[in-house]
C-alpha positions as CSV (number, residue, x, y, z in Angstrom):
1,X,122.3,185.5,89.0
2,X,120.4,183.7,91.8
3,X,121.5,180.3,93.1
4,X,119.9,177.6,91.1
5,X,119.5,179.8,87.9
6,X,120.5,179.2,84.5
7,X,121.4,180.8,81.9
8,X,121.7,179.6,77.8
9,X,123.6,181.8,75.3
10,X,125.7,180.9,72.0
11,X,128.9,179.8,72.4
12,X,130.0,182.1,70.1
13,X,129.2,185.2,72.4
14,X,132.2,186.9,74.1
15,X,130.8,187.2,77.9
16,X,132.3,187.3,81.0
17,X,130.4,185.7,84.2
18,X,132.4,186.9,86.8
19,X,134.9,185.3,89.3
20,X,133.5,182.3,91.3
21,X,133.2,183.2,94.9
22,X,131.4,180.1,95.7
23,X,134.3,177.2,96.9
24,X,133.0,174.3,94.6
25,X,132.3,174.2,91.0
26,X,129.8,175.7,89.0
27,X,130.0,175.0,85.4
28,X,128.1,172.6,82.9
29,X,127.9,172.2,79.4
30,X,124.9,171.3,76.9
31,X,126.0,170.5,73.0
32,X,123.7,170.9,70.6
33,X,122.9,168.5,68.4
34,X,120.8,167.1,65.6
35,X,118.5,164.1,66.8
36,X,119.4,161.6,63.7
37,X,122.8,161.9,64.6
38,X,124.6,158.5,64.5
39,X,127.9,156.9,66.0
40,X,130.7,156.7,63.3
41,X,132.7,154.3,65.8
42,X,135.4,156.7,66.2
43,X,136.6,157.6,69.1
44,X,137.0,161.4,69.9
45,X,134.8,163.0,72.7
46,X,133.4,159.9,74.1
47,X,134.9,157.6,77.0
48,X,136.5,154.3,76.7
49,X,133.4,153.5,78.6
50,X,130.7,154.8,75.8
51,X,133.1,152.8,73.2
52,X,132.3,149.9,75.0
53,X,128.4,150.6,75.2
54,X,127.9,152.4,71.8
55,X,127.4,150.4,68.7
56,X,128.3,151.9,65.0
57,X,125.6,153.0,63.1
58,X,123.0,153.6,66.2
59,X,121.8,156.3,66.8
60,X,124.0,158.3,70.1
61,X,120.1,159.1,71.7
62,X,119.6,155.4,72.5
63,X,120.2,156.2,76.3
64,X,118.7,158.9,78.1
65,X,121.0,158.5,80.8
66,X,123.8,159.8,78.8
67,X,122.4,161.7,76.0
68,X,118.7,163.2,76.8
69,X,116.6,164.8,73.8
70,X,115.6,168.0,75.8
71,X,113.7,169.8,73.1
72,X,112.6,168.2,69.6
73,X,110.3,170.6,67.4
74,X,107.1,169.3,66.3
């Protein structure tokens, strides 16, 4: 791949990018996830931060600095 490119695939599929031979990091991650999801209050994935910031029964896509819709269908 080119510097700057990108490439999305399914988690699920087995692939195999190559060693890094660039000396900094180069990985990312996007989840996928429904829009009307809503915060349970239970703390898994999220920071002590977001526990602080996130109120129960709001919807997780209240801040677009931490969670931004990149595609919604129409």
């Amino acid at each position: 791949m080119k510097a700057g490119s990108v490439s999305f695939h399914s988690g699920h599929l087995i692939h195999d990018p190559g060693a890094n031979m660039t000396p900094g990091r180069r990985a990312s991650m996007i989840q996928m996830m429904p829009d009307n999801m809503i915060f349970n209050s239970k703390q898994n994935i999220v920071t002590k931060k977001q526990m602080t910031e996130l109120k129960a029964g709001v919807s997780v896509f209240n801040d677009d600095n931490i969670n931004p819709i990149l595609y919604k269908k129409l």
